[in-house]
C-alpha positions in Angstrom: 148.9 54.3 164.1 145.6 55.2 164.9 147.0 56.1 168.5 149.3 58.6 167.8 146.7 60.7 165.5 144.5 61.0 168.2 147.3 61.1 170.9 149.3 64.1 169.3 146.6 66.6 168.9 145.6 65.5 172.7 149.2 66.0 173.9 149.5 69.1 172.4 146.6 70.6 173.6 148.0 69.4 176.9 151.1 71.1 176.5 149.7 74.3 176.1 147.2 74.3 178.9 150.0 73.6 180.7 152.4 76.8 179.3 149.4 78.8 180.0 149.1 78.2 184.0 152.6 79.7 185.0 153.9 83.4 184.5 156.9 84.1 183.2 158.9 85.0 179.6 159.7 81.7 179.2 156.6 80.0 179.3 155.2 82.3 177.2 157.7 82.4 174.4 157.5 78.3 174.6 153.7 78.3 174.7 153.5 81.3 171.3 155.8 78.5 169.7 153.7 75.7 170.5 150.4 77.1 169.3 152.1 78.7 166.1 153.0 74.9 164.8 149.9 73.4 166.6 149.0 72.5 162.8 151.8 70.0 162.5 149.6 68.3 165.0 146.9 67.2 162.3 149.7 65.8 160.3 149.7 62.3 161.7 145.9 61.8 161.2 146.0 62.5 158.0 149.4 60.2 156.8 147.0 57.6 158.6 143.5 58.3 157.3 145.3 57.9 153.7 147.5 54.6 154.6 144.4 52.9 156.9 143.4 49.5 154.9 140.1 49.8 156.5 140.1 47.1 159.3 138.5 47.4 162.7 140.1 48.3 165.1 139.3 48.0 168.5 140.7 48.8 172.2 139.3 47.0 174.5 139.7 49.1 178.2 139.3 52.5 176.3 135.6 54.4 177.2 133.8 51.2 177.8 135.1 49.5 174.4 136.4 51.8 171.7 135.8 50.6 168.3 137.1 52.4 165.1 136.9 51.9 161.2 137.7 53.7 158.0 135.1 52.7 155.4 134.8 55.0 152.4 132.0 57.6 153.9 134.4 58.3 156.5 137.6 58.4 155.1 137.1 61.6 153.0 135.6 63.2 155.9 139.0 62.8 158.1 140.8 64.1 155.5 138.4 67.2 154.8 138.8 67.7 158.7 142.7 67.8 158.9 142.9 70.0 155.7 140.4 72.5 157.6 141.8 72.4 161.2 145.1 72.5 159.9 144.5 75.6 158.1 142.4 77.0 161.4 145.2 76.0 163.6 147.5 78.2 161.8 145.3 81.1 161.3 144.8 81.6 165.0 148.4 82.7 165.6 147.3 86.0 163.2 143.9 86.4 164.1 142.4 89.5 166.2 141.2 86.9 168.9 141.9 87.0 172.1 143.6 84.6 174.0 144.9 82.5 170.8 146.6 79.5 173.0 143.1 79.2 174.6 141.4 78.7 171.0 144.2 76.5 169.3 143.9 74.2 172.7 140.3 74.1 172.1 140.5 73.6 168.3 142.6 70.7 169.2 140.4 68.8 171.4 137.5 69.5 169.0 139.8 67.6 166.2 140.1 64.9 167.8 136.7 64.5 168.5 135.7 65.6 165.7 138.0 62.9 163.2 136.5 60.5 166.5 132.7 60.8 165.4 134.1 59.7 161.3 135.8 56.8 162.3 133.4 55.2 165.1 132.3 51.9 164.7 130.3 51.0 167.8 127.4 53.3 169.6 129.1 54.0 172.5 132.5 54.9 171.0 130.1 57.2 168.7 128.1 58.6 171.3 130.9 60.0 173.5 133.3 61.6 170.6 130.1 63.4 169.4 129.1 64.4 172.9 132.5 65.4 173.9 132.7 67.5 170.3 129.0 69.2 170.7 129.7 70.8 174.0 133.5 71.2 173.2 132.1 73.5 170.7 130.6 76.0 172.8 134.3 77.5 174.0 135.0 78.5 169.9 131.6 80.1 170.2 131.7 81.7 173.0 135.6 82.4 172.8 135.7 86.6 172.1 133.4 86.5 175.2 131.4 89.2 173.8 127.5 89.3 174.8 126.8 88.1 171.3 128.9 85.7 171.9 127.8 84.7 175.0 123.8 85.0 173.9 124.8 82.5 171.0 126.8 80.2 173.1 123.5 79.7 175.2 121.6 78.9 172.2 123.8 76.5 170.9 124.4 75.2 174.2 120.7 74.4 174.5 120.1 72.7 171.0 123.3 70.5 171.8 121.7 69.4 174.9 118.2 69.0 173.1 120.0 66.6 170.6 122.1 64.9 172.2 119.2 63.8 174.4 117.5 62.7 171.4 120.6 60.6 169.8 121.2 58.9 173.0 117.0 58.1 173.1 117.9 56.4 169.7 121.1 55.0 170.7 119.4 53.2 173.9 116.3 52.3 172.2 118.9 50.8 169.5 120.9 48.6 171.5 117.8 47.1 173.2 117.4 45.5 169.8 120.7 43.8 170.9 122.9 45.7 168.3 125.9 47.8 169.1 128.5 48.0 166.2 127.4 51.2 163.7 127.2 48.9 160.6 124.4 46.6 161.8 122.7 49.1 162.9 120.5 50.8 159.7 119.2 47.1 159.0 117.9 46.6 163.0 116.2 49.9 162.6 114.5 48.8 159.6 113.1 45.9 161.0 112.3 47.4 165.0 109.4 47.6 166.2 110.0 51.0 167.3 111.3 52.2 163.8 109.5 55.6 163.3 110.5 56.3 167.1 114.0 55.7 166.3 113.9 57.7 163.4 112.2 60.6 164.8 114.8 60.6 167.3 117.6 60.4 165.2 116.5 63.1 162.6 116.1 65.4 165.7 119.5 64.6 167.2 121.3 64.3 164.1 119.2 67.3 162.4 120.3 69.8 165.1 124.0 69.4 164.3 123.3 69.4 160.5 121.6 72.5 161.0 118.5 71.1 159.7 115.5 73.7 159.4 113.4 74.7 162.2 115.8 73.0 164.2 119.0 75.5 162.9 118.8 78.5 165.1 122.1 78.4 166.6 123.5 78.3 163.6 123.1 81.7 162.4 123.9 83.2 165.7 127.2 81.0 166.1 129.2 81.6 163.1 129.3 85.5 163.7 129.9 85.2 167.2 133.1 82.7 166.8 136.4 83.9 165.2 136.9 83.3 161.6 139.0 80.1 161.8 136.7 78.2 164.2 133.3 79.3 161.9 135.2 77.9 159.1 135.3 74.2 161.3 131.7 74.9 162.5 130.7 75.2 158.8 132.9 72.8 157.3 133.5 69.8 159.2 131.5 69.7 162.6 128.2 70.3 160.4 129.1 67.4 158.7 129.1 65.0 161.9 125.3 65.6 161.8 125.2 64.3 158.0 127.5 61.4 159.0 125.0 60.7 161.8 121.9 60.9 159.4 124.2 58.5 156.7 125.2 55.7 159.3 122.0 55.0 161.0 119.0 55.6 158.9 117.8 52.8 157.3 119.2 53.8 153.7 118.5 51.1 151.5 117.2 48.9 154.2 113.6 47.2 153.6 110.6 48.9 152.3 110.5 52.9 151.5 109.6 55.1 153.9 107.0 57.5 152.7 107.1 59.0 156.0 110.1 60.3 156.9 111.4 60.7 153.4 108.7 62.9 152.5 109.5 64.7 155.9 113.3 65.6 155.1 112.8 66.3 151.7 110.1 69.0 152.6 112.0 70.1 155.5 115.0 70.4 153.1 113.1 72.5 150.5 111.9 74.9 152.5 115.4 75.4 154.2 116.8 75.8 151.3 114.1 78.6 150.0 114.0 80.5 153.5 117.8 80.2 154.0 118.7 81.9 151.0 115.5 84.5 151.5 116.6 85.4 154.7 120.3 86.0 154.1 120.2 87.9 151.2 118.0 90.6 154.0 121.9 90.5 155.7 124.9 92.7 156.0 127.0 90.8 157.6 129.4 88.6 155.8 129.6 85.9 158.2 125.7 85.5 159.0 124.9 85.5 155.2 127.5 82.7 154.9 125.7 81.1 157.6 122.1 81.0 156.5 123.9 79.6 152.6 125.2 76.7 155.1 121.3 76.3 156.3 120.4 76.0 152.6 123.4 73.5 151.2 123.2 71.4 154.6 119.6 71.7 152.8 120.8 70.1 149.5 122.4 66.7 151.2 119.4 66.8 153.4 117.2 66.2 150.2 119.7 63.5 149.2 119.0 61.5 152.5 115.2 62.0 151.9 115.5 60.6 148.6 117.1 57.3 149.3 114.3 56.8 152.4 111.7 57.1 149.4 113.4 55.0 147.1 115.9 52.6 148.7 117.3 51.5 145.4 119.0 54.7 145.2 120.2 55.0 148.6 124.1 53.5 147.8 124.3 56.7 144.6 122.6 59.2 147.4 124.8 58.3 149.8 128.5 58.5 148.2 126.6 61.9 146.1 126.0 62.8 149.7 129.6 62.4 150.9 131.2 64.0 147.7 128.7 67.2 148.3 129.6 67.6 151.9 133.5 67.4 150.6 133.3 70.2 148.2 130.5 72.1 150.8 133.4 71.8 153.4 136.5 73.1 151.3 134.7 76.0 149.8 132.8 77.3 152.7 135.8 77.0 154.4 138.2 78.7 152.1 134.9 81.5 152.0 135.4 81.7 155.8 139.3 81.8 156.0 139.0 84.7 153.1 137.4 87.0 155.3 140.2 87.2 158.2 142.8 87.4 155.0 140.8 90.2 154.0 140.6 92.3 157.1 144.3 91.3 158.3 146.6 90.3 155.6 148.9 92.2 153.8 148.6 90.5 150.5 147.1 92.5 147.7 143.5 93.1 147.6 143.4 91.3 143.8 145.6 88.4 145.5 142.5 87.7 147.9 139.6 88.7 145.4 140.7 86.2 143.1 140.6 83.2 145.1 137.6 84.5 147.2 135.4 84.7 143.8 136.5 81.1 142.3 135.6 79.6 145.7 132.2 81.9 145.5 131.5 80.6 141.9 132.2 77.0 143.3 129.8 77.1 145.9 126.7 78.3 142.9 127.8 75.0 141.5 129.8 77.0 138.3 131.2 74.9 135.3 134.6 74.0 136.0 134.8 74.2 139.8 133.9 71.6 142.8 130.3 72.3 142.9 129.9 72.2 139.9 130.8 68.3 140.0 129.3 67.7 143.2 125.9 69.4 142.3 125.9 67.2 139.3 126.4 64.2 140.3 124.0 64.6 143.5 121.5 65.6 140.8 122.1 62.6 138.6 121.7 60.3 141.9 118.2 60.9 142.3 116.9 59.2 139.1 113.3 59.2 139.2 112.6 60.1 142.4 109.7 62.5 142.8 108.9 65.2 145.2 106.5 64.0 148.2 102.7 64.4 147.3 103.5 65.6 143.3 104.5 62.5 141.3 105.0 64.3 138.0 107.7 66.7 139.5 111.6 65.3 139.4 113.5 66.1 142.7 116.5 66.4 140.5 114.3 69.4 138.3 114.3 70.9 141.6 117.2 70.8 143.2 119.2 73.2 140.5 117.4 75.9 142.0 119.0 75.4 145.2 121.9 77.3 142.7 119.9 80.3 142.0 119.7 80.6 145.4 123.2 80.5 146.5 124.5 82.8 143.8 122.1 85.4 144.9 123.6 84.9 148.6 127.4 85.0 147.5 126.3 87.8 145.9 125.1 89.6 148.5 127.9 88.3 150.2 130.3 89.9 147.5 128.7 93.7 148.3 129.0 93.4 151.9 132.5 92.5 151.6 133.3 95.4 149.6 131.7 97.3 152.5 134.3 96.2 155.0 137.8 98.2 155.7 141.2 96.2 155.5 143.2 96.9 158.1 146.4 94.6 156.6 148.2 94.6 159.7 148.9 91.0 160.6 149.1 87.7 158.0 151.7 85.1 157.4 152.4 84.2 154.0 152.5 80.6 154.2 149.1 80.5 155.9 147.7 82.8 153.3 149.0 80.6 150.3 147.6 77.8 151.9 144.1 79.2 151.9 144.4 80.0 148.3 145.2 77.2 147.4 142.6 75.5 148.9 139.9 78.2 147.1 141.7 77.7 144.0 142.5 74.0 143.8 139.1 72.4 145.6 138.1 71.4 142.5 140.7 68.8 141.9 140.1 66.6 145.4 136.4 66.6 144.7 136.6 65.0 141.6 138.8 62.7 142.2 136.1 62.0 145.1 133.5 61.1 142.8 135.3 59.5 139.9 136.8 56.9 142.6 132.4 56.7 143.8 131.9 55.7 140.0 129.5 54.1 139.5 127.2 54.3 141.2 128.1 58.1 140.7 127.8 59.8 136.8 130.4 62.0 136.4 130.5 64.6 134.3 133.5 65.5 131.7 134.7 69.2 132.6 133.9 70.2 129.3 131.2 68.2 128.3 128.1 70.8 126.4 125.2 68.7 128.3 126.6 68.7 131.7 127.8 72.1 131.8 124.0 74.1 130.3 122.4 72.1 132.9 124.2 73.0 135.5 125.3 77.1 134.1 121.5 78.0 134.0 120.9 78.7 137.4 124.0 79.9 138.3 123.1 82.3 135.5 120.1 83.2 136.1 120.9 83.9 139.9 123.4 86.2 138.3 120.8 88.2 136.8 118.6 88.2 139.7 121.5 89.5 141.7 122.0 92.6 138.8 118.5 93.2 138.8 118.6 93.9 142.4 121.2 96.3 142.3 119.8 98.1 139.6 116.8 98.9 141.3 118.7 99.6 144.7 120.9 102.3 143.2 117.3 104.2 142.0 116.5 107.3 143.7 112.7 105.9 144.4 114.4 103.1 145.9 117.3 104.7 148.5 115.5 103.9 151.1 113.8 101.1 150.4 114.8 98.5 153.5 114.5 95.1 151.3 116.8 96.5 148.3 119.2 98.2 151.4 118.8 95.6 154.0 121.1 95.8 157.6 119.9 92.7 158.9 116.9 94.0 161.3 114.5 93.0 159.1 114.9 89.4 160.3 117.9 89.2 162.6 120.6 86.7 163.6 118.6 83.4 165.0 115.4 84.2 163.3 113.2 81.3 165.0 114.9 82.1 168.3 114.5 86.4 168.1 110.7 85.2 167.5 110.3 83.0 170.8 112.4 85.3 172.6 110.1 87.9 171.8 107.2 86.0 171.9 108.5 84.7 175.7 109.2 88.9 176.4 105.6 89.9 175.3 104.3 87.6 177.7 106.2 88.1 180.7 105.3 91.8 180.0 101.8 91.1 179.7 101.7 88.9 183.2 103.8 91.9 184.7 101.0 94.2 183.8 98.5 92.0 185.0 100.1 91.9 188.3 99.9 95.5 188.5 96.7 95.8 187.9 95.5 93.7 190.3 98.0 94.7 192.9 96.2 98.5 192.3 93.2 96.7 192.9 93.6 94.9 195.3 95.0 98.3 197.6 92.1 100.0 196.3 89.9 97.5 198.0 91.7 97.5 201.3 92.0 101.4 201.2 88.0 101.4 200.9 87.7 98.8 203.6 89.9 100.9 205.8 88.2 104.2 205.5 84.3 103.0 205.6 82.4 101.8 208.5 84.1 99.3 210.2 82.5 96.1 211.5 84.6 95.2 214.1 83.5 98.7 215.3 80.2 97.7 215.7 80.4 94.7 217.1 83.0 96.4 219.8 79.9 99.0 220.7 77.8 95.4 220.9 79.6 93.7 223.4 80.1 97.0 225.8 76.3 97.4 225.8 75.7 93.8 226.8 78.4 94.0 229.2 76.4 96.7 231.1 74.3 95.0 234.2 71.2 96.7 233.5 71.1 95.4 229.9 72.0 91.7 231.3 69.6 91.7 233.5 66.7 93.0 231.3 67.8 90.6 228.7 67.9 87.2 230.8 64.3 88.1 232.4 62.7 88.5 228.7 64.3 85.0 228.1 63.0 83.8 231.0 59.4 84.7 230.2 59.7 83.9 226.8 60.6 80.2 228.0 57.8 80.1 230.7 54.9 81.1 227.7 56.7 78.5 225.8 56.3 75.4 228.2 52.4 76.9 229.3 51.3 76.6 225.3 52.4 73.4 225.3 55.5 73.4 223.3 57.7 71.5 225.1 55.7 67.8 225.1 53.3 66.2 223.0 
């Protein structure tokens, strides 16, 4: 069964490479049909990910060994990923992209890697699906092949390379320990002599693909540059092969705490989620502001991992609060992305796409009655008493609600520059367009029956339930009021021009970390070209002079044609003479 999921998506992709290298009306009327129903390809992998009894399964003369499993971290991940490119693979057809067959083939290939890296139960079958879907990646970024594009298809090119070095350090210093399959391998870390190497190595490899601050900067320059229906897989599922990577081989749970490292991702998370939401809301574009709120939620489950290294009594809540978060993450930022291609292209009513794009808006703050609100809850009940790194007396879970305030101010700002944008309602397919609402309207229902079946160790709250839903409606209020506050001092004439309050994204641009070294890197070439100037004038300053003063070689030229005259010679050799002749009378020569 397993087979033909990966298989069909493979054949498929085939088919239409093929339909693409030949002219003619045909082909092409074959290949538009084949990448219109390219969806139907996904099908299979999901009727298995639900029916899978969770066995291994292995195939022996398949890349050195392939080994697969379904446990319950990955199976809600394969089915987020079918529901996501399903609904990608069938907005292509509609989109303004370019060269749609190229994308769907592409989006394809990326499936199957990407539903590969979920189900992988030994190191190397894990290392080569997550390879082979890192660098597959780079064609839906660099697909409108627009400088942008291109610019942020180098960036993200370079991070892959950076961490995928790093996993496969970890990987190889892993299986010198004499462990291969996935699920041995947190304990073997635990007790290696070369844990905090491994670690280190793993949080860098796995960190880059999470987009894990300072390491995110391809992330924000990515999403705008790809088409809508391929950000919405960046953001949704392949972010979340990072997470699965940080999930399957830390040692969660494993031996003693680690101070360390826990301390180091829940920092590293904090911050994130602080500067994400900072520097979006200083952003006009609707894509890039959804990008830095993925920075910040990728944040969130980062925090969740950090926890359970401090307190590995927690790890089995953190981890299934870790899973249902990165479900509801997934389906909303997903449906977010989808909305705005249905906004710009489709002919349904604006109301008919404002409705659906606000409930999924309102579920990403984490308000009552949607998916975030139950996956913000229970990821906040999961962390007990865990405290934050260096203050014992503060509650990680007192913090983390004002990850909330943060994201409403984003979706906010993401609301206004929405409003900005002209709908051009010239292309759209009802069916795919009822599919994406119904994934922003309905998200709410597979999340929670995500964590009830997690229960316990997850706490889940009752929809209507008066504790539950103040804790988590505060800061999705208060971000509200934020949000008002600024708009009410942006629309006052002392304020028009006022860059913060009117931002256009050149206060910090796309990439952020990157723009800085880039700049940095341009200041200094531009400083060395300058000194090289300056000592190339000097330097023909100096052989000018030379070249017009006396010359030496002059002299010495005058020298040698007075010598060379006999007279001189001769008078010359007779004073030596003499001068010899005094020498030996005084006595000098002997003793």
């Amino acid at each position: 069964m397993w087979t033909l999921s990966f298989v069909v998506p493979l054949l498929v992709a085939a088919t239409i490479a093929a339909l693409s290298l030949g002219a003619g009306e045909a082909r092409a009327r074959a290949r538009e049909l084949v990448v219109q129903y390219a969806w139907l390809a996904v099908v299979p992998t999901g009727i298995v990910a639900s029916l899978d009894d969770g066995a291994l399964k292995t195939v022996d003369w398949m890349l050195f060994g392939t080994a697969i499993r379904l446990d319950e971290v990955g199976r809600p991940l394969v089915l987020l990923a079918v529901i996501l490119y399903g609904i990608a693979l069938a907005f292509v057809p509609r989109s303004i992209s370019e060269r749609p067959a190229g994308l769907n083939g592409f989006l394809l290939l990326c499936f199957t890697a990407n539903v590969g890296v979920f189900v992988a139960a030994n190191l190397v079958t894990f290392y080569l699906v997550f390879a082979a879907m890192s660098f597959l990646g780079y064609a839906i970024v660099v697909h409108d092949r627009t400088t942008s594009a291109r610019r942020a298809g180098a960036v993200y090119l370079v991070m892959t390379v950076f961490g995928e070095s790093a996993v496969l350090g970890a990987f190889l210093l892993i299986a010198s320990e004499g462990v291969t399959d996935v699920i041995s391998v947190p304990a073997a870390v635990a007790a290696s002599d070369a844990r905090d190497v491994i670690v280190a190595l793993l949080i860098i490899g796995f960190g880059v693909k999470a987009g894990m601050i300072p390491l995110h900067v391809w992330l924000p320059l990515a999403h705008p540059a790809a088409p809508s229906p391929a950000s919405a897989v960046l953001s949704g599922v392949m972010l979340k092969a990072g997470i699965i990577g940080l999930l399957r081989f830390l040692p969660l749970g494993e031996g003693a705490a680690e101070p360390l490292w826990g301390g180091l991702l829940v920092t590293l998370a904090l911050v994130g989620g602080l500067l994400a939401a900072v520097v979006g809301v200083l952003h006009d574009n609707p894509k890039v502001i959804l990008a830095y709120s993925s920075i910040g939620q990728m944040g969130f489950i980062t925090a969740l991992i950090g926890a359970a290294l401090l307190e590995p009594a927690i790890a089995p809540a953190a981890i299934a609060a870790a899973v249902v978060y990165s479900v509801a993450h997934g389906l909303i930022k997903g449906a977010l992305f989808f909305s705005i291609q249905v906004w710009d292209l489709s002919r349904a009513p604006t109301w008919a796409v404002v409705v659906p794009q606000t409930v999924a808006a309102l579920g990403l703050a984490g308000a009552p009655l949607t998916a975030g609100f139950i996956a913000k809850y229970v990821s906040k009940e999961s962390l007990g008493d865990v405290a934050l790194p260096g203050l014992p007396v503060v509650a990680l879970a007192d913090i983390l609600p004002w990850f909330a305030v943060g994201s409403t101010v984003l979706l906010a700002r993401f609301a206004i520059a929405m409003s900005r944008r002209t709908r051009r309602r010239t292309a759209g397919k009802p069916i795919s367009t009822a599919a994406w609402a119904v994934l922003a309207l309905a998200a709410a229902a597979p999340v929670w029956w995500l964590a009830t079946g997690f229960a316990p160790p997850l706490t889940v709250p009752g929809w209507f339930s008066p504790g539950p839903v103040v804790d988590q409606s505060w800061p999705f209020l208060l971000g509200i009021a934020l949000a008002l506050a600024a708009a009410a001092l942006a629309r006052r004439p002392r304020f028009r021009d006022a860059r913060l309050l009117h931002p256009r994204g050149d206060i910090v641009p796309e990439g952020d970390i990157v723009v800085l070294l880039e700049r940095a890197a341009g200041g200094t070439m531009r400083g060395v070209i300058r000194a090289s100037g300056v000592l190339g004038a000097t330097r023909d300053a100096l052989v000018e002079r030379v070249r017009r003063g006396p010359s030496a070689m002059l002299a010495i030229d005058g020298l040698q044609a007075r010598l060379g005259s006999w007279v001189i010679s001769g008078a010359l050799a007779a004073a030596a003479l003499a001068a010899a002749l005094v020498f030996v009378a005084m006595g000098g020569g002997g003793s």
